[in-house]
NUVEXMI-397004 format. One record per residue (C-alpha): x, y, z; residue in one letter. Coordinates in nm, 2 decimals. Layout:
<pati><x>X</x><y>Y</y><z>Z</z><r>a</r></pati>
...
//
This chain:
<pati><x>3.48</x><y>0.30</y><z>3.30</z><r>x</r></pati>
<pati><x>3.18</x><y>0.58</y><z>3.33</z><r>x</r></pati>
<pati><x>3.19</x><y>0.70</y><z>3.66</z><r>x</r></pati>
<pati><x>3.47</x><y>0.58</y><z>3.79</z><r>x</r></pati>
<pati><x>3.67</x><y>0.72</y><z>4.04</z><r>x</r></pati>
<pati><x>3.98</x><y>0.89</y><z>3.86</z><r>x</r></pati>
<pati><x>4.24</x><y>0.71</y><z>4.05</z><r>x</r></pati>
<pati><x>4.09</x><y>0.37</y><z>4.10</z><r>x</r></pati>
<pati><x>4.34</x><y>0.19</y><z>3.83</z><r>x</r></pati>
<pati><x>4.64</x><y>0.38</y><z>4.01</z><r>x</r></pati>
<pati><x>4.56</x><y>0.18</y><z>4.30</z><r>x</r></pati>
<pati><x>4.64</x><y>-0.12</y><z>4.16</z><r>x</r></pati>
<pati><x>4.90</x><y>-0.07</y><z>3.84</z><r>x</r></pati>
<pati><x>5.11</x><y>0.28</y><z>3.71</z><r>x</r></pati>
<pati><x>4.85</x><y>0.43</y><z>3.47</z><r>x</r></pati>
<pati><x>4.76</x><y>0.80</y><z>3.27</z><r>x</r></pati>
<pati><x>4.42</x><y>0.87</y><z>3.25</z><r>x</r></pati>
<pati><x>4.25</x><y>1.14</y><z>3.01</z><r>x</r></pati>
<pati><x>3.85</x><y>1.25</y><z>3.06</z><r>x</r></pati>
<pati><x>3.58</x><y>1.18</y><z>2.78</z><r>x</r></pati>
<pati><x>3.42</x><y>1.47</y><z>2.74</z><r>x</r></pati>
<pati><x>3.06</x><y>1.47</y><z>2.56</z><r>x</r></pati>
<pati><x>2.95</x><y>1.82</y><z>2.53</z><r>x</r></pati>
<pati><x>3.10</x><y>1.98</y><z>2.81</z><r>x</r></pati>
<pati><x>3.02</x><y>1.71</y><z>3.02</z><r>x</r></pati>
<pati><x>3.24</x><y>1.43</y><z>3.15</z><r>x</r></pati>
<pati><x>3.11</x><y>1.11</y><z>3.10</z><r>x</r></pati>
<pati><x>3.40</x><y>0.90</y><z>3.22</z><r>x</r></pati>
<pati><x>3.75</x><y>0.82</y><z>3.21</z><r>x</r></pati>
<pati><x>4.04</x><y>0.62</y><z>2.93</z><r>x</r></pati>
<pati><x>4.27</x><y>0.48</y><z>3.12</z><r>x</r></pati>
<pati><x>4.62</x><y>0.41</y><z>2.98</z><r>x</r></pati>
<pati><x>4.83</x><y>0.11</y><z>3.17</z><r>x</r></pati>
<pati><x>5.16</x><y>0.19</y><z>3.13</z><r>x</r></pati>
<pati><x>5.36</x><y>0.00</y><z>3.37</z><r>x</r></pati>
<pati><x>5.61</x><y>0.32</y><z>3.38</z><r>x</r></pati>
<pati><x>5.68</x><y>0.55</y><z>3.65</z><r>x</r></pati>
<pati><x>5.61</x><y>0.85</y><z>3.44</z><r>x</r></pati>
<pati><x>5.44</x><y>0.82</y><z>3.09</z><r>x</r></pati>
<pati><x>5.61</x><y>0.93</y><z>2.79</z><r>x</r></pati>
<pati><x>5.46</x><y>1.24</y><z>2.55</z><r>x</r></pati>
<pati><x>5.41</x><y>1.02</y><z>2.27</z><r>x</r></pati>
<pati><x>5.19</x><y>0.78</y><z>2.54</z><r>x</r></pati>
<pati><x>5.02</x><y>1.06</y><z>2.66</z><r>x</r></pati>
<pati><x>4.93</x><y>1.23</y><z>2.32</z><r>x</r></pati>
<pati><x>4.77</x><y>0.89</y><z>2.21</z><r>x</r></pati>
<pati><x>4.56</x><y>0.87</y><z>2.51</z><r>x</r></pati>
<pati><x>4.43</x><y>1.22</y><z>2.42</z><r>x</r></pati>
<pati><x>4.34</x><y>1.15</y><z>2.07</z><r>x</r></pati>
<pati><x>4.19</x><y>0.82</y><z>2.14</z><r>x</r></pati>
<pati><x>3.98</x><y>1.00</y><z>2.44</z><r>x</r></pati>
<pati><x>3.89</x><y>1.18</y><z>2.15</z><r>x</r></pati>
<pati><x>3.80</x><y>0.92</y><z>1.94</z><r>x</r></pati>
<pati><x>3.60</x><y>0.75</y><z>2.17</z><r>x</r></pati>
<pati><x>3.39</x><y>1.11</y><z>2.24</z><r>x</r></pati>
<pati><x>3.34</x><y>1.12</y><z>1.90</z><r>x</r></pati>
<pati><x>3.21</x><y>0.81</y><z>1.84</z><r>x</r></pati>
<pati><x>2.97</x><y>0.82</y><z>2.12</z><r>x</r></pati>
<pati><x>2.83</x><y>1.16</y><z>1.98</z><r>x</r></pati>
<pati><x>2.78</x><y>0.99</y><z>1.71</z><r>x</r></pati>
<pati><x>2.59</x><y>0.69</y><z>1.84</z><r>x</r></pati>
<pati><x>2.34</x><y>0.96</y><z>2.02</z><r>x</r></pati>
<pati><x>2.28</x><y>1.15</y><z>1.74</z><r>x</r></pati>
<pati><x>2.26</x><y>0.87</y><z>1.49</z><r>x</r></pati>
<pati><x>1.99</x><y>0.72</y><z>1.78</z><r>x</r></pati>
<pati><x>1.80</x><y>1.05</y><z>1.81</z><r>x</r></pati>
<pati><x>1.76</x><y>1.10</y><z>1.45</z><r>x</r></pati>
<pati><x>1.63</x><y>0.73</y><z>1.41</z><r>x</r></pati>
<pati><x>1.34</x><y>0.80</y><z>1.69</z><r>x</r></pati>
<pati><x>1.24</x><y>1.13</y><z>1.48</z><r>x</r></pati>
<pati><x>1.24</x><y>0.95</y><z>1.17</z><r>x</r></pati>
<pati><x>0.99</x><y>0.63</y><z>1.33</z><r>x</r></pati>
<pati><x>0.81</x><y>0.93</y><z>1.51</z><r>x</r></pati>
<pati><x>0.74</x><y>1.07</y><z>1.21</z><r>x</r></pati>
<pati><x>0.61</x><y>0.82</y><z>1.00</z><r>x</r></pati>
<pati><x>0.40</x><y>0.67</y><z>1.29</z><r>x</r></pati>
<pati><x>0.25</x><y>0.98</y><z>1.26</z><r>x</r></pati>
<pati><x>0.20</x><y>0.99</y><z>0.89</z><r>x</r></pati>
<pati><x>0.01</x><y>0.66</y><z>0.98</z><r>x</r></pati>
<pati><x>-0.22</x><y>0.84</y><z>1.21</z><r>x</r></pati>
<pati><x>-0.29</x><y>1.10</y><z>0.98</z><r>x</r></pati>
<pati><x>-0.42</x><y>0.92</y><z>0.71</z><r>x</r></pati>
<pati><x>-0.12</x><y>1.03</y><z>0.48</z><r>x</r></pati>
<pati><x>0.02</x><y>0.69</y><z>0.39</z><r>x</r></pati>
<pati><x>-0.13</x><y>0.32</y><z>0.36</z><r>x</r></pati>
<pati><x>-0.04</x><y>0.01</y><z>0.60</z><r>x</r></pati>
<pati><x>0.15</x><y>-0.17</y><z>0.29</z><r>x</r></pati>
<pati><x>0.37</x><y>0.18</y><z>0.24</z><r>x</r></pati>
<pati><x>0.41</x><y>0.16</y><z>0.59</z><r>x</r></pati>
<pati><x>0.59</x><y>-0.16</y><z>0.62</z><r>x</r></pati>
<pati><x>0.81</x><y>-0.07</y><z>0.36</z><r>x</r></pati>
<pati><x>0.91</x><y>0.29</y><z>0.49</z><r>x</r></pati>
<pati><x>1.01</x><y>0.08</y><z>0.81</z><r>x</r></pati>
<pati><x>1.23</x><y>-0.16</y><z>0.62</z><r>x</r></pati>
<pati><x>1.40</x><y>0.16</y><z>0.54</z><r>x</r></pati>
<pati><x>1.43</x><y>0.23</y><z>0.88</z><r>x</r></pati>
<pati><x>1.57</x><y>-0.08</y><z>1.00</z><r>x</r></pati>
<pati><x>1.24</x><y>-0.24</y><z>1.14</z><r>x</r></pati>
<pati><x>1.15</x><y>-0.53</y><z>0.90</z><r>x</r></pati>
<pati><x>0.81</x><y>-0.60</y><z>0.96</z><r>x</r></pati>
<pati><x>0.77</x><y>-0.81</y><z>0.65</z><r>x</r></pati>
<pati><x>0.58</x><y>-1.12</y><z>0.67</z><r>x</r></pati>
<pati><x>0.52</x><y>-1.09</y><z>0.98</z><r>x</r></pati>
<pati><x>0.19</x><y>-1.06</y><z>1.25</z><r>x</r></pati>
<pati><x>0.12</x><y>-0.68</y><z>1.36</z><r>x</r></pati>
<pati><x>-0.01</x><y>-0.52</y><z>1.65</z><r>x</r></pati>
<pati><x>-0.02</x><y>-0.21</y><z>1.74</z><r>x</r></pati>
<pati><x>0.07</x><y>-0.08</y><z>2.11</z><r>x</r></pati>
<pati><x>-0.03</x><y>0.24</y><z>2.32</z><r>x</r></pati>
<pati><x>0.20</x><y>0.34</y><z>2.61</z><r>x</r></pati>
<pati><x>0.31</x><y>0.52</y><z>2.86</z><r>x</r></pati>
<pati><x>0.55</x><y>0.53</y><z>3.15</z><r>x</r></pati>
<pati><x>0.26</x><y>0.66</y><z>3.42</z><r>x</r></pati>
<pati><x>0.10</x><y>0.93</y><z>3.55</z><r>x</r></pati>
<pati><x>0.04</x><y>0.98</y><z>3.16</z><r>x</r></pati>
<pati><x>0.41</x><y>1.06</y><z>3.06</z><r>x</r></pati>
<pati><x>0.56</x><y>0.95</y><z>2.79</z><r>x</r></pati>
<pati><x>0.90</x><y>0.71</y><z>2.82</z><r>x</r></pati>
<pati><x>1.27</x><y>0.88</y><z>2.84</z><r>x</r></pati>
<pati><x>1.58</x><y>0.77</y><z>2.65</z><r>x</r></pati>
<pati><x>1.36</x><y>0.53</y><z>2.44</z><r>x</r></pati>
<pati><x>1.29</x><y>0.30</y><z>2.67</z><r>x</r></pati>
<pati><x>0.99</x><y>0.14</y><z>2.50</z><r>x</r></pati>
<pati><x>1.19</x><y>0.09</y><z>2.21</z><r>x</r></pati>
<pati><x>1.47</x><y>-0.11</y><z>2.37</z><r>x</r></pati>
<pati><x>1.21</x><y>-0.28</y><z>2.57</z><r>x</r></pati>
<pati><x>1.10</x><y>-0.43</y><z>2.23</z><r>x</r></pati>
<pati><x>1.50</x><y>-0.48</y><z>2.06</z><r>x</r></pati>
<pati><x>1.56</x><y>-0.71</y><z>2.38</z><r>x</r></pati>
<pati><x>1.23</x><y>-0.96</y><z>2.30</z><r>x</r></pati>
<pati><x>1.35</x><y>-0.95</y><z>1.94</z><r>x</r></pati>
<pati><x>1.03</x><y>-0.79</y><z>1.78</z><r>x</r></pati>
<pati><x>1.14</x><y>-0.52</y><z>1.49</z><r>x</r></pati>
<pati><x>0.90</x><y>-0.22</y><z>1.60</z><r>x</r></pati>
<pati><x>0.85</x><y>0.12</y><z>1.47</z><r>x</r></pati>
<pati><x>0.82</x><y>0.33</y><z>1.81</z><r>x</r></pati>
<pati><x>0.73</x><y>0.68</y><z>1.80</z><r>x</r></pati>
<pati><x>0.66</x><y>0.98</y><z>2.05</z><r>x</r></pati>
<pati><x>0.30</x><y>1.08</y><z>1.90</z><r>x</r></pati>
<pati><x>0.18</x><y>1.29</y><z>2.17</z><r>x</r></pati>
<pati><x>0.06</x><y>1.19</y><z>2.58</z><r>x</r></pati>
<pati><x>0.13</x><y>0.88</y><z>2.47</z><r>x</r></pati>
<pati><x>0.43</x><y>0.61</y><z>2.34</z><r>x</r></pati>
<pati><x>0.34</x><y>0.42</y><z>2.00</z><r>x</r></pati>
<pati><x>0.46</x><y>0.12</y><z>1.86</z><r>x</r></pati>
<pati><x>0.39</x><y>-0.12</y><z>1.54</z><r>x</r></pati>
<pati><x>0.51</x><y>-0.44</y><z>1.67</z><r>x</r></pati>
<pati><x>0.63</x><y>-0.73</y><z>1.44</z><r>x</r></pati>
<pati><x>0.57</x><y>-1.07</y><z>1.57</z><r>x</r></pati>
<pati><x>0.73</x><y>-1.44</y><z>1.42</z><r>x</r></pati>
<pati><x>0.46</x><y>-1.65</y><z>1.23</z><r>x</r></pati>
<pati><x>0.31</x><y>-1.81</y><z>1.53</z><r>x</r></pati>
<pati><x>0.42</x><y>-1.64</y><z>1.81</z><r>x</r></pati>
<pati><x>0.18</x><y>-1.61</y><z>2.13</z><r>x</r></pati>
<pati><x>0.07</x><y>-1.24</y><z>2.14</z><r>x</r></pati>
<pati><x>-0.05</x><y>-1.24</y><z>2.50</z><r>x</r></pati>
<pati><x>0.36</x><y>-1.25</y><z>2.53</z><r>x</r></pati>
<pati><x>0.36</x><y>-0.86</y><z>2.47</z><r>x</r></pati>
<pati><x>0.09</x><y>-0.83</y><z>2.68</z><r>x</r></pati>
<pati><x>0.30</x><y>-1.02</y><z>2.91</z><r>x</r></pati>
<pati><x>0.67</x><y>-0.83</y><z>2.88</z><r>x</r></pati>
<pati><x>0.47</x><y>-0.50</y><z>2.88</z><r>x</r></pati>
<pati><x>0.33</x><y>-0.59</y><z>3.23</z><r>x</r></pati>
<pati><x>0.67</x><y>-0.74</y><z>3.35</z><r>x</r></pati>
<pati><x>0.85</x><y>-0.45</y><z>3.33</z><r>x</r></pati>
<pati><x>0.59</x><y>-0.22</y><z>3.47</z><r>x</r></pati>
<pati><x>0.42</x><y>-0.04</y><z>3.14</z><r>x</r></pati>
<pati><x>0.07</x><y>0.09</y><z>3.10</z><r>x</r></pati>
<pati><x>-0.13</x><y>0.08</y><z>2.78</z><r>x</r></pati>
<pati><x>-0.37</x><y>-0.04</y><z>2.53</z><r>x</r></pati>
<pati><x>-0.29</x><y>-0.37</y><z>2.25</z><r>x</r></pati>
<pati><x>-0.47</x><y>-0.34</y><z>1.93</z><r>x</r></pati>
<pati><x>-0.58</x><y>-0.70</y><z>1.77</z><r>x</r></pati>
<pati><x>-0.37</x><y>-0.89</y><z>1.54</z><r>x</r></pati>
<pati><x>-0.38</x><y>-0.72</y><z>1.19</z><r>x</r></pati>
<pati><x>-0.24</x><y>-0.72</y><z>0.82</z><r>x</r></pati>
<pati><x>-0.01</x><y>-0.48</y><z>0.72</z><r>x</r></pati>
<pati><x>-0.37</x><y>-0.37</y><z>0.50</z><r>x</r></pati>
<pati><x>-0.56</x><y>-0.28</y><z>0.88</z><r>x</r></pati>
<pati><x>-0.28</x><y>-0.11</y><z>1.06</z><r>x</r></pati>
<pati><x>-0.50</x><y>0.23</y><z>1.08</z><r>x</r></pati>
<pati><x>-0.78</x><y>0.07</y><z>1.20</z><r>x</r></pati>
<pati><x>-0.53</x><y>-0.15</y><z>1.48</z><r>x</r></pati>
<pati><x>-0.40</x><y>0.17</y><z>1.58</z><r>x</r></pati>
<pati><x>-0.73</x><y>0.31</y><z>1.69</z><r>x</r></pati>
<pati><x>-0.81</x><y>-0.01</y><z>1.88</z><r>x</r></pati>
<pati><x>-0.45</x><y>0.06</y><z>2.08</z><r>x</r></pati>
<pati><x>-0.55</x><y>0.36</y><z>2.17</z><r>x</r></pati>
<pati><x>-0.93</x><y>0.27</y><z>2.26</z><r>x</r></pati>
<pati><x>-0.76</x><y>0.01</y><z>2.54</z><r>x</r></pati>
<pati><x>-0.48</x><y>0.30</y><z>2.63</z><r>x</r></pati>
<pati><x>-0.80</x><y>0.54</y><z>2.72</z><r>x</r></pati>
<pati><x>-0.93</x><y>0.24</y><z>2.97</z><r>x</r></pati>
<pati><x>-0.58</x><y>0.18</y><z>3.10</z><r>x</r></pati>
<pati><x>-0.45</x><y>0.56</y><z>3.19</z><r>x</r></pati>
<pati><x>-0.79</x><y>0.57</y><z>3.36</z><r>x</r></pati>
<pati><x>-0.73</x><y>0.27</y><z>3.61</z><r>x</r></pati>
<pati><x>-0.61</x><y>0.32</y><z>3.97</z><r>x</r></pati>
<pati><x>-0.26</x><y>0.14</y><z>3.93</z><r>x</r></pati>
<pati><x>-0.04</x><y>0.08</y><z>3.57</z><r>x</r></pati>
<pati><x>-0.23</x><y>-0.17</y><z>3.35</z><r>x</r></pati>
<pati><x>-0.24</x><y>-0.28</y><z>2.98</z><r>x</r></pati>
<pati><x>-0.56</x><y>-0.41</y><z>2.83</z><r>x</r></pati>
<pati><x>-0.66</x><y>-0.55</y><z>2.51</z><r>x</r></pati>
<pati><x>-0.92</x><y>-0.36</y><z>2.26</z><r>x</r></pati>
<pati><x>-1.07</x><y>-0.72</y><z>2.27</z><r>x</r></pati>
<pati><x>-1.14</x><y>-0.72</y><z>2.67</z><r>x</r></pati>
<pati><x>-1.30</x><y>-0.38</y><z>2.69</z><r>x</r></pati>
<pati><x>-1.63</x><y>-0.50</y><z>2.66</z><r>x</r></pati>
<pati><x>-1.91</x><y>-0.20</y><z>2.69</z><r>x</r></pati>
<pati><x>-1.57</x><y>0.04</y><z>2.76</z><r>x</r></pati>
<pati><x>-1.52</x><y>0.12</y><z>2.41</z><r>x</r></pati>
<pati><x>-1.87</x><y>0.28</y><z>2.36</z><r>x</r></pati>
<pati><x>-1.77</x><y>0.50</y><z>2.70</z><r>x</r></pati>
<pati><x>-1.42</x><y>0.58</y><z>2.48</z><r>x</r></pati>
<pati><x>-1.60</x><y>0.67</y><z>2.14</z><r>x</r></pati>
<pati><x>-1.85</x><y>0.89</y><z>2.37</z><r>x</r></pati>
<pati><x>-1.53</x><y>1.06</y><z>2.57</z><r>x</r></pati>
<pati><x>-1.45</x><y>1.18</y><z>2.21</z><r>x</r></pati>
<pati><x>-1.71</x><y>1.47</y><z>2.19</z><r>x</r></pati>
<pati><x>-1.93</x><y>1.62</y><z>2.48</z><r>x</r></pati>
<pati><x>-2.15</x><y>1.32</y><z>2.53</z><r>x</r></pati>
<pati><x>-2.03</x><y>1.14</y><z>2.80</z><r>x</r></pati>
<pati><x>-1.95</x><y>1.47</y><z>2.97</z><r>x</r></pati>
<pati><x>-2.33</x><y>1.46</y><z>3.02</z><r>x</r></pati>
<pati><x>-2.43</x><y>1.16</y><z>3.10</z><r>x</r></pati>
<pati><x>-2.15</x><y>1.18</y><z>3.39</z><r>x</r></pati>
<pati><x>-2.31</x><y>1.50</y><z>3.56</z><r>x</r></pati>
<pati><x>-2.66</x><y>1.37</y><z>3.44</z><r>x</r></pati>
<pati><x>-2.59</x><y>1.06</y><z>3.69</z><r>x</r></pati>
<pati><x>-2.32</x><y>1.16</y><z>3.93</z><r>x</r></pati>
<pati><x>-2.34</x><y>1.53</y><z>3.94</z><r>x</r></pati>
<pati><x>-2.54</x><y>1.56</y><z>4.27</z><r>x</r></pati>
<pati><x>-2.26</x><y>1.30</y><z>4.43</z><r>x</r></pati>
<pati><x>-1.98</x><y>1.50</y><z>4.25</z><r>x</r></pati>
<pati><x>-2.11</x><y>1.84</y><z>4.42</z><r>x</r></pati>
<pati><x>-2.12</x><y>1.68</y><z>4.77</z><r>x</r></pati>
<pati><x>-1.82</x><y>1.54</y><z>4.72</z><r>x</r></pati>
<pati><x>-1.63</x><y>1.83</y><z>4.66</z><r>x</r></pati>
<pati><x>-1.74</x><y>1.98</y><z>4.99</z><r>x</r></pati>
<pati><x>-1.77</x><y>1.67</y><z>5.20</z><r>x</r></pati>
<pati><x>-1.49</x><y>1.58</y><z>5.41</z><r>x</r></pati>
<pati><x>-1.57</x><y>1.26</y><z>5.35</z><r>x</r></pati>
<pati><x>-1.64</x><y>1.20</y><z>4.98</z><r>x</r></pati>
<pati><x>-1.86</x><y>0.91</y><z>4.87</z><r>x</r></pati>
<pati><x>-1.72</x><y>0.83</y><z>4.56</z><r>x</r></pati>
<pati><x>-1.52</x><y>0.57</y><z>4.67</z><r>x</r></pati>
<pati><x>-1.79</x><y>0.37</y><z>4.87</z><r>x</r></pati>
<pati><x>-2.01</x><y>0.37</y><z>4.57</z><r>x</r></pati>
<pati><x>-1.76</x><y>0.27</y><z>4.35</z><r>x</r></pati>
<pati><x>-1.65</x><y>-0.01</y><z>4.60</z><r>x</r></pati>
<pati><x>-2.03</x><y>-0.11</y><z>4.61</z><r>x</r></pati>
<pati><x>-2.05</x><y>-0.12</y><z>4.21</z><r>x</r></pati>
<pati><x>-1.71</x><y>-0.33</y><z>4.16</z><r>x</r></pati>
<pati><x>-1.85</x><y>-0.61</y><z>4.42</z><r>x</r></pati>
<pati><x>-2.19</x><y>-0.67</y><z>4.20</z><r>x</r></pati>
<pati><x>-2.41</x><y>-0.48</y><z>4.50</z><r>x</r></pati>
<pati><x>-2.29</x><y>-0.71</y><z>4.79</z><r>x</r></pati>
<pati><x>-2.27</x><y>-0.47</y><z>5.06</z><r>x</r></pati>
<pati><x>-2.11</x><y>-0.74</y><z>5.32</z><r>x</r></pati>
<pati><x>-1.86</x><y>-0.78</y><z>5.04</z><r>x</r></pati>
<pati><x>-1.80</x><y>-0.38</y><z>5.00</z><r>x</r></pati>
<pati><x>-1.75</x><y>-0.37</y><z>5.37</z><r>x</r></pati>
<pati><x>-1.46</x><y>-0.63</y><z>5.37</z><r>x</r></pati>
<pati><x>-1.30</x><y>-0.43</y><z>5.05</z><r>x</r></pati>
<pati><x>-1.32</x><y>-0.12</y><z>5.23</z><r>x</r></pati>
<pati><x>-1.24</x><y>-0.25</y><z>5.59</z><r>x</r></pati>
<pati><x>-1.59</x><y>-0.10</y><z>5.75</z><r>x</r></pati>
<pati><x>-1.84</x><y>-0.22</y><z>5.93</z><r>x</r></pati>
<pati><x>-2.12</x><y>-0.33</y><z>5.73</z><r>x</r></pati>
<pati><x>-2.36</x><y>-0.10</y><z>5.93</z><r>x</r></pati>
<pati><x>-2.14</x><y>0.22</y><z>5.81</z><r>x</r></pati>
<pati><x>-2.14</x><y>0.10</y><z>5.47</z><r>x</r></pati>
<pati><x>-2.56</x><y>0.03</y><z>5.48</z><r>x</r></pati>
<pati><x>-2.55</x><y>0.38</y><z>5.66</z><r>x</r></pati>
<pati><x>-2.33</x><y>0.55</y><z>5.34</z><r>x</r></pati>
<pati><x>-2.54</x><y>0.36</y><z>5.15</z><r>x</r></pati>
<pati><x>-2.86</x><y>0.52</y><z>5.25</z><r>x</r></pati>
<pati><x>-2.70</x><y>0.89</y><z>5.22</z><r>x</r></pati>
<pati><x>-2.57</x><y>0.77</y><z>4.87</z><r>x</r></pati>
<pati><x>-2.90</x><y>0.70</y><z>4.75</z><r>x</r></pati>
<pati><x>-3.07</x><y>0.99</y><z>4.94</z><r>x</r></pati>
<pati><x>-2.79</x><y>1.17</y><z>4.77</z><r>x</r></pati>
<pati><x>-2.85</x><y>1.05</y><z>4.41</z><r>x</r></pati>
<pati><x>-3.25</x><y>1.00</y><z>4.42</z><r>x</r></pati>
<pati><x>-3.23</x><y>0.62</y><z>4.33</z><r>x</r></pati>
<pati><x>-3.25</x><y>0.29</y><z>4.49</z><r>x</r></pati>
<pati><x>-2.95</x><y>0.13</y><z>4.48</z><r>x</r></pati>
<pati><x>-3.04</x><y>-0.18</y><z>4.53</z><r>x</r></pati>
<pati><x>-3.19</x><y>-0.21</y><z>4.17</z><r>x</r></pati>
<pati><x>-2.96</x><y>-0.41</y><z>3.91</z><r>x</r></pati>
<pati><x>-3.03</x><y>-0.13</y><z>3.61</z><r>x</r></pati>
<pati><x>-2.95</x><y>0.16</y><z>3.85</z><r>x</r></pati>
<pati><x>-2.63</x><y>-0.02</y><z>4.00</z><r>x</r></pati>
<pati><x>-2.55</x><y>-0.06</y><z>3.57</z><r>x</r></pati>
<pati><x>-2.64</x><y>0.29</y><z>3.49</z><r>x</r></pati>
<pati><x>-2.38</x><y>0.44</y><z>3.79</z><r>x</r></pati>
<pati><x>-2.14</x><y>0.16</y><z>3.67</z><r>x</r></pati>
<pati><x>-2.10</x><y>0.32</y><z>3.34</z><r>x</r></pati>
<pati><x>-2.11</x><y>0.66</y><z>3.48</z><r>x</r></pati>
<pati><x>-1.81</x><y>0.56</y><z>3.71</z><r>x</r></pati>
<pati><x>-1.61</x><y>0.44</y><z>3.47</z><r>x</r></pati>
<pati><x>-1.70</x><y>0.78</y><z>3.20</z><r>x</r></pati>
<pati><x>-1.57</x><y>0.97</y><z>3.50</z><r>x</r></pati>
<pati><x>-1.25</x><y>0.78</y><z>3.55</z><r>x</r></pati>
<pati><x>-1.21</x><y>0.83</y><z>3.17</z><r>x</r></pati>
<pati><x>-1.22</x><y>1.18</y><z>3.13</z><r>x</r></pati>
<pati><x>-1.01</x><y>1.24</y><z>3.43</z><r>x</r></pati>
<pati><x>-0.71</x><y>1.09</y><z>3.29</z><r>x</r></pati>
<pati><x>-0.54</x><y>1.16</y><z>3.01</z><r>x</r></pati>
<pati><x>-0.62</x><y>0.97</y><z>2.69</z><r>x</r></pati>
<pati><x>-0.47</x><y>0.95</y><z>2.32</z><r>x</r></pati>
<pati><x>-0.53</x><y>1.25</y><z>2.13</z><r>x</r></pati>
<pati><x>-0.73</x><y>1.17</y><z>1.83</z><r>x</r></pati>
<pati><x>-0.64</x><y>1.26</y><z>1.44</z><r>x</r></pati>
//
């Protein structure tokens, strides 16, 4: 029993005990139930070597685990690199002990928060419980997987698991095994839009919308411009302000222009939010109230939020 107290079965029944030790470290206690008042040698020596055993075994288990997640890392990143075809793919992973054959394919970008990757392979077991064979890899910022689903499964029900148990991320579109590079940059298209939200989310390459041209232009220094071209006047006074504006504006974008509306979302009165209004536009030399500026700042929002968080690296 890991973590047990040493002397919890002597409580109860005359027992030896003998620590498992992994590395140095103790990771729990074999108890022997002997029903003696003293054990004999013979007793105690086989509790020793099966302490043993059972340390060896575990080692064995880790290792055998770790070397399985370099091996998927690997050729998930042979994937992203160009060096190997979908098909080739799906069979290297057969190897592996992911059978992906016959089967639908997506591709999923993830990460833990805070743009961190998972620890102890949590993705991975996240995936073995919903019994979907998936090649999972550490490939950078970011956690990806090549997900096998059964012929006519639902596929929002990753999208569904993923959100249940708290994971971020991007989910590419069904594919063959023949489109699996092309999936894999649609996974991490929807990742960029997801590590840039306020709170944990996973989105779908297919929901983006007008996002993914905001992701292809956070690639090179493009939407690095238009974001200071729109917002850089607000982003200077915001940075000196005690009260930044950012957030009103952002709060007046996300409710279509309905000021009365921003005012409930921000708790204000709707006299401070005309008032921050009037600064904002003073601020930003535009009128507001205008349906192609409020779409202009919209998309300049959101390029902000994007290059402020971290986002797959490319290949």
């Amino acid at each position: 029993m890991r973590n047990a107290a040493a002397a919890s079965f002597r409580d109860v029944v005359s027992c030896a005990r003998q620590p498992v030790i992994l590395r140095g470290e103790e990771w729990g206690w074999l108890h022997l139930l002997h029903g003696k008042s003293q054990p004999s040698r013979t007793d105690l020596r086989t509790l020793e070597r099966a302490a043993a055993a059972v340390a060896i075994t575990l080692l064995s288990e880790r290792e055998h685990g770790a070397r399985s997640a370099q091996r998927q890392t690997a050729l998930l990143n042979r994937l992203l690199l160009g060096d190997i075809i979908g098909e080739k793919f799906v069979s290297l992973g057969l190897a592996l002990g992911q059978d992906l054959r016959g089967r639908d394919l997506i591709v999923v970008t993830a990460c833990a928060g805070d743009g961190q990757p998972f620890k102890d392979h949590t993705l991975a077991r996240l995936f073995h419980d919903a019994d979907w064979p998936a090649v999972v890899g550490d490939t950078g910022d970011f956690d990806t997987a090549v997900v096998g689903l059964s012929a006519g499964s639902d596929p929002s029900q990753v999208r569904i698991t993923l959100s249940d148990h708290g994971v971020g991320g991007g989910i590419s579109r069904v594919v063959p095994p023949a489109a699996l590079p092309l999936a894999l940059r649609q996974s991490r298209s929807a990742a960029s839009v997801a590590a840039a939200a306020m709170e944990p989310q996973v989105r779908h390459f297919d929901d983006l919308g007008a996002l993914r041209l905001l992701v292809a232009l956070s690639e090179g220094p493009e939407l690095t411009r238009y974001v200071e071209d729109e917002l850089g006047p607000l982003l200077e006074h915001d940075a000196l302000a005690k009260n930044p504006l950012l957030p009103t504006l952002r709060t007046f974008l996300d409710c279509g222009g309905n000021k009365a509306r921003a005012a409930d979302v921000l708790f204000i009165q709707r006299r401070t939010v005309y008032h921050r209004l009037e600064k904002l536009s003073g601020i930003l030399g535009i009128d507001l109230t205008q349906i192609e500026n409020q779409q202009r700042l919209q998309l300049a929002v959101r390029g902000y939020d994007l290059l402020r968080k971290p986002t797959p690296r490319r290949t």
